[in-house]
Chimera marker file (.cmm) of the C-alpha trace (Angstrom):
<marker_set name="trace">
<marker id="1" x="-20.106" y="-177.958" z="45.994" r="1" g="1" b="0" radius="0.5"/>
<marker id="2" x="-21.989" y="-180.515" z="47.216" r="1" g="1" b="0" radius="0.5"/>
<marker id="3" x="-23.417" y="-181.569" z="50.616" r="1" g="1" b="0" radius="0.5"/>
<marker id="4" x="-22.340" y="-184.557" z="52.621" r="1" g="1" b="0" radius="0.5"/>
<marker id="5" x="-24.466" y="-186.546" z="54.401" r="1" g="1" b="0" radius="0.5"/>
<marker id="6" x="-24.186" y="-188.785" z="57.506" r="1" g="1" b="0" radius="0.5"/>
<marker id="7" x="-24.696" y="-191.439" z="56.179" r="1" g="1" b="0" radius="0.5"/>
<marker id="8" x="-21.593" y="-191.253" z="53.587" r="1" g="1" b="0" radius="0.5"/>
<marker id="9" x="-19.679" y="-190.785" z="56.357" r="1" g="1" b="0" radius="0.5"/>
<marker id="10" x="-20.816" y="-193.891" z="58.334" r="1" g="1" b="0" radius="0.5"/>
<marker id="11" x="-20.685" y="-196.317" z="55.131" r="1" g="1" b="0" radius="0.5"/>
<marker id="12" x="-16.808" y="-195.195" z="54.834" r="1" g="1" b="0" radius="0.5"/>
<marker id="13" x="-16.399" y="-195.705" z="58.256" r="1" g="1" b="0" radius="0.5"/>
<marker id="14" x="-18.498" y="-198.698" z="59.444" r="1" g="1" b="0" radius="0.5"/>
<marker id="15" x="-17.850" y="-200.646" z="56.007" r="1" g="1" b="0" radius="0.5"/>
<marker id="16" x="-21.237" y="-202.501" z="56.250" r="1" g="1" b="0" radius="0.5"/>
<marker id="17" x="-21.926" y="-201.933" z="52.854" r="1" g="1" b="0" radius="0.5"/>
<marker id="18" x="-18.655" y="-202.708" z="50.843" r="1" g="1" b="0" radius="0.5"/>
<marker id="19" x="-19.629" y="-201.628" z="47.285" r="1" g="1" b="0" radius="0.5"/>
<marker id="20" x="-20.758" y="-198.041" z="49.255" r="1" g="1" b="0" radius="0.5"/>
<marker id="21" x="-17.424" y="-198.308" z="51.379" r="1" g="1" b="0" radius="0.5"/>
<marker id="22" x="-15.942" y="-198.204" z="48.434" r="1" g="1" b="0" radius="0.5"/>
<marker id="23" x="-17.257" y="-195.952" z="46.589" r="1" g="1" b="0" radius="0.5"/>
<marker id="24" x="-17.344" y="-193.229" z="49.445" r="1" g="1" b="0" radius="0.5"/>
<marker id="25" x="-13.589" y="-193.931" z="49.826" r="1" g="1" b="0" radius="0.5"/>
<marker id="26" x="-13.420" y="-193.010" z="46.323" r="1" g="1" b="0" radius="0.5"/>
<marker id="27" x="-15.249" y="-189.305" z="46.933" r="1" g="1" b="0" radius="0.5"/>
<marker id="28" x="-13.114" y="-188.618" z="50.091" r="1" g="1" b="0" radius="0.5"/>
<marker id="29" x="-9.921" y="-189.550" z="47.504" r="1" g="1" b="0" radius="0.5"/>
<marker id="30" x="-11.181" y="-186.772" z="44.785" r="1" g="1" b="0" radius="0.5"/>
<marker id="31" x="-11.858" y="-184.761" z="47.841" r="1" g="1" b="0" radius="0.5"/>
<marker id="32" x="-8.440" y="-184.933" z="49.135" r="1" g="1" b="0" radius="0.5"/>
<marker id="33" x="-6.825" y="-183.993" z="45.895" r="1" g="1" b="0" radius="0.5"/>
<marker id="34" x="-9.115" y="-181.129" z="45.546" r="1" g="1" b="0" radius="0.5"/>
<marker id="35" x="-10.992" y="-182.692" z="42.683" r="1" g="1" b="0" radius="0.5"/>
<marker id="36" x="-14.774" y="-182.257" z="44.234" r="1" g="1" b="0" radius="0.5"/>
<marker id="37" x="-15.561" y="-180.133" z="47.438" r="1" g="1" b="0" radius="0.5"/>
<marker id="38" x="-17.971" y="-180.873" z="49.522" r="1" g="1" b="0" radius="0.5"/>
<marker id="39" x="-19.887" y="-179.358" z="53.224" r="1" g="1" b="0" radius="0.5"/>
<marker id="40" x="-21.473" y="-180.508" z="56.151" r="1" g="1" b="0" radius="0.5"/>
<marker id="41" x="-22.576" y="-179.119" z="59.363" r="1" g="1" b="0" radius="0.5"/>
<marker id="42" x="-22.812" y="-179.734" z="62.833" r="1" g="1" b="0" radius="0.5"/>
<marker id="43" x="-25.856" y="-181.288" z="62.891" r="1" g="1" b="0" radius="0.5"/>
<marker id="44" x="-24.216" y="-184.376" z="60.503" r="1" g="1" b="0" radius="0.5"/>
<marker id="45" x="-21.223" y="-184.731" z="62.777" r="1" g="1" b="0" radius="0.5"/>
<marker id="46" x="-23.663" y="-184.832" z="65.874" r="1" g="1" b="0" radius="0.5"/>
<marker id="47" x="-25.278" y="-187.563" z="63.914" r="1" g="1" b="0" radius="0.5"/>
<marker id="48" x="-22.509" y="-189.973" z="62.819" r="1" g="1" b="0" radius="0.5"/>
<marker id="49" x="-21.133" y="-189.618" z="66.320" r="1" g="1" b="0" radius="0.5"/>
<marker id="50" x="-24.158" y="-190.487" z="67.879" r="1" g="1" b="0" radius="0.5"/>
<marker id="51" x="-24.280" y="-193.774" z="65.885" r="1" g="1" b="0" radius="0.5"/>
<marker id="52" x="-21.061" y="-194.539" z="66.029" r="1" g="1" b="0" radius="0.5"/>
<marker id="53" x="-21.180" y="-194.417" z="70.273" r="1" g="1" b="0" radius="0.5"/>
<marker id="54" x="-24.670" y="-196.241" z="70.289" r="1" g="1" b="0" radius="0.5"/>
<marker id="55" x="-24.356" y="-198.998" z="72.432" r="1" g="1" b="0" radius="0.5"/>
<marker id="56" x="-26.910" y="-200.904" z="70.413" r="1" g="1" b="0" radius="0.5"/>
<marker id="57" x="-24.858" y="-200.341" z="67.358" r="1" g="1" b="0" radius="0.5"/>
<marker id="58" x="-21.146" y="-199.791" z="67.006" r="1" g="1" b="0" radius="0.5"/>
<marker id="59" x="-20.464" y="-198.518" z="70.592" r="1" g="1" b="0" radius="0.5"/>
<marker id="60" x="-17.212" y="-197.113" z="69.677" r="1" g="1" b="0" radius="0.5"/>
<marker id="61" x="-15.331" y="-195.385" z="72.386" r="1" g="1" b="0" radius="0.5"/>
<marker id="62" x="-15.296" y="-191.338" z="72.146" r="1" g="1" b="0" radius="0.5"/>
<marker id="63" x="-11.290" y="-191.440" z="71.096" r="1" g="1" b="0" radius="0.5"/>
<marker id="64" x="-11.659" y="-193.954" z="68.603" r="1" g="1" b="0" radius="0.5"/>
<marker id="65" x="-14.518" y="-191.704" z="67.201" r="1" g="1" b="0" radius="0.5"/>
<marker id="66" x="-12.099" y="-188.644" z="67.539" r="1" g="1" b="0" radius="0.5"/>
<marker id="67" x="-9.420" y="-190.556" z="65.454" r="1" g="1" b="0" radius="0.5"/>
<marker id="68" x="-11.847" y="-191.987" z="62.525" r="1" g="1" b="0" radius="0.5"/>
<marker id="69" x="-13.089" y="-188.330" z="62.033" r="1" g="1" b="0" radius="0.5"/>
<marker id="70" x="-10.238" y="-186.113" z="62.061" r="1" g="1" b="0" radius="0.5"/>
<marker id="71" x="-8.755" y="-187.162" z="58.435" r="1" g="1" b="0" radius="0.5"/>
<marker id="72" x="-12.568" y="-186.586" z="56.896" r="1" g="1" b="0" radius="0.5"/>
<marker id="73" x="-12.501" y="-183.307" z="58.842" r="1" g="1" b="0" radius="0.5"/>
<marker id="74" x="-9.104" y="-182.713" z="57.164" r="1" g="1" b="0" radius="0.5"/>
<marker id="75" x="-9.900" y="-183.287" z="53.389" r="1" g="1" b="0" radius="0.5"/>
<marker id="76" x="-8.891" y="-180.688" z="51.506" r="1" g="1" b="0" radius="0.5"/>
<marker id="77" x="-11.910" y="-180.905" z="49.412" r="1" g="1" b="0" radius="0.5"/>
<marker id="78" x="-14.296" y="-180.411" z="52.618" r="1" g="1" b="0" radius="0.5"/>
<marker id="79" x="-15.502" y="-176.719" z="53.408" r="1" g="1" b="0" radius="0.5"/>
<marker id="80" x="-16.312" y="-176.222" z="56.820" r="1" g="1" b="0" radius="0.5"/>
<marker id="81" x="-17.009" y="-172.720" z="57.892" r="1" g="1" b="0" radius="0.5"/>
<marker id="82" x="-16.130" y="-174.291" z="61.441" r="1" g="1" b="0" radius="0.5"/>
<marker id="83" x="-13.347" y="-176.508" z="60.830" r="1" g="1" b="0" radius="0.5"/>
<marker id="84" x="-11.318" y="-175.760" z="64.165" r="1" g="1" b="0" radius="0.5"/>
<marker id="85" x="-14.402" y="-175.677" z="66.455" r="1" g="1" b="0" radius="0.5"/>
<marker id="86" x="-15.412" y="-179.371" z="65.170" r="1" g="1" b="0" radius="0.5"/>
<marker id="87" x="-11.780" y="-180.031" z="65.669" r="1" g="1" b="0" radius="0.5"/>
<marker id="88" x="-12.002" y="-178.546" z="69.170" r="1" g="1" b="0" radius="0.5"/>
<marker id="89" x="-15.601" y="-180.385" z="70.112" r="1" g="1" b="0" radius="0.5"/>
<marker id="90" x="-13.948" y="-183.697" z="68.921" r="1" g="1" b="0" radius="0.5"/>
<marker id="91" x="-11.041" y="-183.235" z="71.663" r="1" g="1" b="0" radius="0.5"/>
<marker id="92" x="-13.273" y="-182.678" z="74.408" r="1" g="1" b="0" radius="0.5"/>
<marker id="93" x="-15.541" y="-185.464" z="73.721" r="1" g="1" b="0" radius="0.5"/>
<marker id="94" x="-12.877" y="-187.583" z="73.182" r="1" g="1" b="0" radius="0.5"/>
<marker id="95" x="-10.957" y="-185.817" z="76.963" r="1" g="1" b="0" radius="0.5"/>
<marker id="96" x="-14.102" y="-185.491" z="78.773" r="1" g="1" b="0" radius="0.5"/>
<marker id="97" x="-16.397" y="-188.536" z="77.607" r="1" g="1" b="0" radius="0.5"/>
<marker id="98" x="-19.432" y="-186.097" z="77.498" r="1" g="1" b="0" radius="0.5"/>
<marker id="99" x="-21.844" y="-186.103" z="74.978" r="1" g="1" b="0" radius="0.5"/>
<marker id="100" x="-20.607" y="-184.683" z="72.022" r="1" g="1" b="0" radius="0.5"/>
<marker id="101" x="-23.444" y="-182.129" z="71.416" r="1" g="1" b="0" radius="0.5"/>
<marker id="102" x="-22.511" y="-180.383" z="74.988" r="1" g="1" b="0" radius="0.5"/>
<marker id="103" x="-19.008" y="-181.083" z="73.177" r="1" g="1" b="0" radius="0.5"/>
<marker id="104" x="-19.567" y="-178.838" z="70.619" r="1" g="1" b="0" radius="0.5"/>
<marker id="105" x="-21.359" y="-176.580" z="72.936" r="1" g="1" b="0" radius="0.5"/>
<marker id="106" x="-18.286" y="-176.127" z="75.173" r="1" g="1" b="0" radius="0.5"/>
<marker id="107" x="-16.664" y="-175.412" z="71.846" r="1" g="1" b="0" radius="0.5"/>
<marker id="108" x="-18.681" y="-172.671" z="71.014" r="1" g="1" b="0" radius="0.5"/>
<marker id="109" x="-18.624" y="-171.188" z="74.313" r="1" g="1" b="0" radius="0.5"/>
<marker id="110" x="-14.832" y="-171.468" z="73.974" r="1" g="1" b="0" radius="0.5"/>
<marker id="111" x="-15.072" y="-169.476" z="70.905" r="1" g="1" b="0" radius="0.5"/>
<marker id="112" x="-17.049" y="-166.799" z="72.440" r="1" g="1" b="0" radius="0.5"/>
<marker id="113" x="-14.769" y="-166.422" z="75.782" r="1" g="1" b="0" radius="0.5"/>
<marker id="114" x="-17.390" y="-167.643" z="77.938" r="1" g="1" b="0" radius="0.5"/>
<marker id="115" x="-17.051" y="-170.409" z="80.520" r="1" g="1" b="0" radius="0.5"/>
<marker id="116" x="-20.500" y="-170.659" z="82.684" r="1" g="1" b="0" radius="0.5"/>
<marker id="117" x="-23.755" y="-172.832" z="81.311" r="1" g="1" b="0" radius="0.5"/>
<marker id="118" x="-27.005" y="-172.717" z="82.344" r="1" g="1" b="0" radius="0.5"/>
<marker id="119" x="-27.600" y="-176.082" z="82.621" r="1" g="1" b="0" radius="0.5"/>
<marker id="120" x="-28.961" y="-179.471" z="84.664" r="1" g="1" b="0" radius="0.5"/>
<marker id="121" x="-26.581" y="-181.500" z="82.677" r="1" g="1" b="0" radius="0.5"/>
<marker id="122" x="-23.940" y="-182.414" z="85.059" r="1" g="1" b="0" radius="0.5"/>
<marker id="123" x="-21.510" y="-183.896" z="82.581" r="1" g="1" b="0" radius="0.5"/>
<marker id="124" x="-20.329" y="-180.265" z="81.944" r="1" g="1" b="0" radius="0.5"/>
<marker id="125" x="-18.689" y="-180.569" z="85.358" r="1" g="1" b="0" radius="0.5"/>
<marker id="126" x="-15.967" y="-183.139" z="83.999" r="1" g="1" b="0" radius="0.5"/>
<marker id="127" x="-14.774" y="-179.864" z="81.872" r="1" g="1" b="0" radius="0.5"/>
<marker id="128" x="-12.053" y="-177.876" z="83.225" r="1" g="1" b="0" radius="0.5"/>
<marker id="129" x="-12.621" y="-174.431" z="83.206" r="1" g="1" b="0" radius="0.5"/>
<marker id="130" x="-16.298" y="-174.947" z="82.824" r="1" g="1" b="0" radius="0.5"/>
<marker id="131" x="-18.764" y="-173.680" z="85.678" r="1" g="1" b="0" radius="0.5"/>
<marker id="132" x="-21.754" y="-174.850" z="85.741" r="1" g="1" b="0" radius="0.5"/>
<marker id="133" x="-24.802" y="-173.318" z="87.074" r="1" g="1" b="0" radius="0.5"/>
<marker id="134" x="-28.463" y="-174.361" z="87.773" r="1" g="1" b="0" radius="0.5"/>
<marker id="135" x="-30.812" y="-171.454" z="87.339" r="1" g="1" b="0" radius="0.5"/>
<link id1="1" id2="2" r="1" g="1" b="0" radius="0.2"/>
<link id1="2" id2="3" r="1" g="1" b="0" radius="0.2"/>
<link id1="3" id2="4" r="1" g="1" b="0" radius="0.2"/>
<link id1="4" id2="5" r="1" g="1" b="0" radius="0.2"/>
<link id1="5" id2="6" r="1" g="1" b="0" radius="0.2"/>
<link id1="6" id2="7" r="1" g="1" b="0" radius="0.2"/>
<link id1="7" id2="8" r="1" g="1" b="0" radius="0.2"/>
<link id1="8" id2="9" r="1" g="1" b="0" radius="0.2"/>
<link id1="9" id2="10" r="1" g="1" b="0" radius="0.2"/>
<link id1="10" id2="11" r="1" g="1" b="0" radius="0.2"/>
<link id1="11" id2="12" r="1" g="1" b="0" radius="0.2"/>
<link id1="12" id2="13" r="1" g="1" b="0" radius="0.2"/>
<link id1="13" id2="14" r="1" g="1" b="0" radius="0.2"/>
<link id1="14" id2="15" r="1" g="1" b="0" radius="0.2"/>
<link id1="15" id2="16" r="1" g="1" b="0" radius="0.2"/>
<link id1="16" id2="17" r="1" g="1" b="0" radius="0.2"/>
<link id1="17" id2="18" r="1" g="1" b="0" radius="0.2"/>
<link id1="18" id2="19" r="1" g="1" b="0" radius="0.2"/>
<link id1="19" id2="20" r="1" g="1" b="0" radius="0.2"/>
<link id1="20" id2="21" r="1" g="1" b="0" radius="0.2"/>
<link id1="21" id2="22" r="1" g="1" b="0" radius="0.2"/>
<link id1="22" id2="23" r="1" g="1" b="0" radius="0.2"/>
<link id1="23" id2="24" r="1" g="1" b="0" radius="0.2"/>
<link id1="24" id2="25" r="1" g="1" b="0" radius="0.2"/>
<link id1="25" id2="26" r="1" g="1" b="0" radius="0.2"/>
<link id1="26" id2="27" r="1" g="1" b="0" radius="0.2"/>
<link id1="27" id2="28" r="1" g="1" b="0" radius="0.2"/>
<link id1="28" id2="29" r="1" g="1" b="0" radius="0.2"/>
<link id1="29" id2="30" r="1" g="1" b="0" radius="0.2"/>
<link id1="30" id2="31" r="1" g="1" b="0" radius="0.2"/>
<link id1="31" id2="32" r="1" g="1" b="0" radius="0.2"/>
<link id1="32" id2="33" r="1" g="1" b="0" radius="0.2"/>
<link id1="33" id2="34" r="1" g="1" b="0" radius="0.2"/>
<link id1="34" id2="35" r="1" g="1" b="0" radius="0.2"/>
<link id1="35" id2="36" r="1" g="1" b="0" radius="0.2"/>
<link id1="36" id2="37" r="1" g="1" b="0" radius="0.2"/>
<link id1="37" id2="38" r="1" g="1" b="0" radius="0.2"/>
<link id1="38" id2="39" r="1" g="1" b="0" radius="0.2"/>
<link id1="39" id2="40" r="1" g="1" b="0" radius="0.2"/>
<link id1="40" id2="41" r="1" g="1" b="0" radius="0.2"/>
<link id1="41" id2="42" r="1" g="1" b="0" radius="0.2"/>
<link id1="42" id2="43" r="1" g="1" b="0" radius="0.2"/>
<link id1="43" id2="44" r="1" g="1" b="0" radius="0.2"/>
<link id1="44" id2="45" r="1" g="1" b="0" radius="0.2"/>
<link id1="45" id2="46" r="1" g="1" b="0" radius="0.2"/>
<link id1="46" id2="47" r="1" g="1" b="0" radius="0.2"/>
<link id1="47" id2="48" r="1" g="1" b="0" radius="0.2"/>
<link id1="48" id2="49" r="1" g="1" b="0" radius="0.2"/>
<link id1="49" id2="50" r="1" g="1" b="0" radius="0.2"/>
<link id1="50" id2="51" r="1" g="1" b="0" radius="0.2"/>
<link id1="51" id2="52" r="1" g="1" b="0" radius="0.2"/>
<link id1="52" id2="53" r="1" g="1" b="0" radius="0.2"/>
<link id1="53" id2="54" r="1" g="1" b="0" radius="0.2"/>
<link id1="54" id2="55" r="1" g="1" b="0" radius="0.2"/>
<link id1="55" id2="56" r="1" g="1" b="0" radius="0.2"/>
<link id1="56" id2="57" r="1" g="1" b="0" radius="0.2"/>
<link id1="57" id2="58" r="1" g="1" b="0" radius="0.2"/>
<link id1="58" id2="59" r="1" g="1" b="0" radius="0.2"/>
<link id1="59" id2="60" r="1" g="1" b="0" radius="0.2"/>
<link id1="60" id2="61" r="1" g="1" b="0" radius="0.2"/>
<link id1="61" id2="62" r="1" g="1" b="0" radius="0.2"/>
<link id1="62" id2="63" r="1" g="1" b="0" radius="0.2"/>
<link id1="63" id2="64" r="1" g="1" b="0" radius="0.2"/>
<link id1="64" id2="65" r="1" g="1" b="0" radius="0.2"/>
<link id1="65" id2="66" r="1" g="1" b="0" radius="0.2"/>
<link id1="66" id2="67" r="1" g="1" b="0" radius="0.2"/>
<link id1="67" id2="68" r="1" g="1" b="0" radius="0.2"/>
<link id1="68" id2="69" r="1" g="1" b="0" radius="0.2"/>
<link id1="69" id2="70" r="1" g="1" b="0" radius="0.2"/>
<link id1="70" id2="71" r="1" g="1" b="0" radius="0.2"/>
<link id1="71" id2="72" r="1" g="1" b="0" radius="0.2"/>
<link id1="72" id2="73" r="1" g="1" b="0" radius="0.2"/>
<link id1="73" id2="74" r="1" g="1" b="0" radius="0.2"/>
<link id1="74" id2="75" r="1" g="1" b="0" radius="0.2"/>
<link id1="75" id2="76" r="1" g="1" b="0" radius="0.2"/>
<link id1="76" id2="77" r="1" g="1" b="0" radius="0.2"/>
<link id1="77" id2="78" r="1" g="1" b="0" radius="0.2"/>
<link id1="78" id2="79" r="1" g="1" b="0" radius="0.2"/>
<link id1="79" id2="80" r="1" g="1" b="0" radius="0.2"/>
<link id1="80" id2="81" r="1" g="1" b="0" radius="0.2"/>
<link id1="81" id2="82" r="1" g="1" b="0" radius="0.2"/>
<link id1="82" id2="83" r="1" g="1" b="0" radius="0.2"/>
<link id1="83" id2="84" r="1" g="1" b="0" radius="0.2"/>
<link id1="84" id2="85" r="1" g="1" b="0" radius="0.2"/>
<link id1="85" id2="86" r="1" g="1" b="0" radius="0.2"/>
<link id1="86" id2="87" r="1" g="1" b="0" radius="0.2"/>
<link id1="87" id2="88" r="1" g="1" b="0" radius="0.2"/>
<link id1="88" id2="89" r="1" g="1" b="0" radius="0.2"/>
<link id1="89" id2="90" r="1" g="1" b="0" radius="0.2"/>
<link id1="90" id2="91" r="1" g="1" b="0" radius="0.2"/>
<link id1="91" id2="92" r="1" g="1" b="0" radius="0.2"/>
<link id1="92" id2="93" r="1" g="1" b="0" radius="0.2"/>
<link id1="93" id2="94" r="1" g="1" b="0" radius="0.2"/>
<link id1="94" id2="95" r="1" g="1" b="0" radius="0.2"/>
<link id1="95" id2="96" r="1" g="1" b="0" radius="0.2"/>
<link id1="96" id2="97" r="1" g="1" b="0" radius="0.2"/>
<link id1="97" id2="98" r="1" g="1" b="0" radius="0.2"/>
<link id1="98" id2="99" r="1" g="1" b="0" radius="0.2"/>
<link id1="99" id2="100" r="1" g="1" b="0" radius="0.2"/>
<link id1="100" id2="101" r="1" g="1" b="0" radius="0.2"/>
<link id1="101" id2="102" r="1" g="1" b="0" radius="0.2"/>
<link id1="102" id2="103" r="1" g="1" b="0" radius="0.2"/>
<link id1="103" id2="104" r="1" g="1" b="0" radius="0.2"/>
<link id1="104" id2="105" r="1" g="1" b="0" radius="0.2"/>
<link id1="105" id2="106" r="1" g="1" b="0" radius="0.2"/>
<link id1="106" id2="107" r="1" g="1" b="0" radius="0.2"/>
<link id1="107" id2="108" r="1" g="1" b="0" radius="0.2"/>
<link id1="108" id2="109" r="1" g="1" b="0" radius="0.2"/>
<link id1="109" id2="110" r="1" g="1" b="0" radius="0.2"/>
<link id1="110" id2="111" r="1" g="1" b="0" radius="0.2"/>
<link id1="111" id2="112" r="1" g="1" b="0" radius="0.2"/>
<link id1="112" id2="113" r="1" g="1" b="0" radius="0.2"/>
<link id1="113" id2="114" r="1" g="1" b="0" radius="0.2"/>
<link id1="114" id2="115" r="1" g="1" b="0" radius="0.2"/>
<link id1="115" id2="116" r="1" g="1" b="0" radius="0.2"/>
<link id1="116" id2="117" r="1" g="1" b="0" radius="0.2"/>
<link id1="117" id2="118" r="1" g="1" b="0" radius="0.2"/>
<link id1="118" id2="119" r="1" g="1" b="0" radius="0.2"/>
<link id1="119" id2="120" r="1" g="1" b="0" radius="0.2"/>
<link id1="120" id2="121" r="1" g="1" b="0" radius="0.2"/>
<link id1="121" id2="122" r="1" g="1" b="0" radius="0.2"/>
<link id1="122" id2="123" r="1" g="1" b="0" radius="0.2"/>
<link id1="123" id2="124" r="1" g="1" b="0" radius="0.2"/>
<link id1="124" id2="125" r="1" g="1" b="0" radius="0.2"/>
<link id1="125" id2="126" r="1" g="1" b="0" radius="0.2"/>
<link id1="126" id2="127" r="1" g="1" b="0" radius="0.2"/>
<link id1="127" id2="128" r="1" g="1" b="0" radius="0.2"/>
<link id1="128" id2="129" r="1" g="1" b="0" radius="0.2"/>
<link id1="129" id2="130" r="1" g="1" b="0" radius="0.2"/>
<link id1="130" id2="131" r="1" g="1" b="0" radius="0.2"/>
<link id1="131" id2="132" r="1" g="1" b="0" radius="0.2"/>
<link id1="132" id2="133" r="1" g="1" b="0" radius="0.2"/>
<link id1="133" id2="134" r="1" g="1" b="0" radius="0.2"/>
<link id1="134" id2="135" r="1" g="1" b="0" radius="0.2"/>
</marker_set>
């Protein structure tokens, strides 16, 4: 098993460095077939979707993100202890244009069968069936 970096994720993806495009297209191929597996973790996805939204960078819109991610997410070759709850951060993100690390937290507190946050953030008000709460 190996561990996959964000930035193998974003040369696929962004294609700025064709001879790395390339040749992470080719590891997400052996993945697929079940040749190599590979991890992540949150903290990666956090990462290539915060460079992919940068507006000073690619400033791709949250759905477009959603839709580039979800066939790496689905490699057969990728263990993810989480699999569904990255699924599940992705299509709030991509429904409620909040940041995708209160994305994933949603998620989590999905998970858990909780829906009130402690928080100042008031983007978790564009979640239904979240209630948020200043302390």
């Amino acid at each position: 098993m190996m561990f996959l970096d964000a930035n193998i994720i974003l040369r696929f993806l962004t294609r700025d460095d064709p001879a790395k495009a390339e040749r992470c297209f080719e590891l997400f191929q052996r993945a697929d077939r079940g040749e190599v597996e590979l991890t992540t973790s949150e903290s990666v996805l956090a990462e290539v979707v915060c460079v992919l939204s940068s507006p000073r960078l690619y400033h791709l819109a949250p759905e477009r993100i959603r839709d580039l991610l979800l066939p790496i997410l689905n490699l057969r070759g990728l263990k993810l202890s989480s699999r569904q709850l990255y699924r599940r951060a992705l299509a709030i993100y991509a429904a409620s244009h909040i940041d995708f690390e209160d994305a994933l937290t949603v998620a989590h507190m999905e998970r858990r069968g909780i829906n009130e946050v402690l928080s100042y953030d008031r983007h978790f008000d564009r979640v239904e069936g979240v209630v948020r709460q200043e302390p």
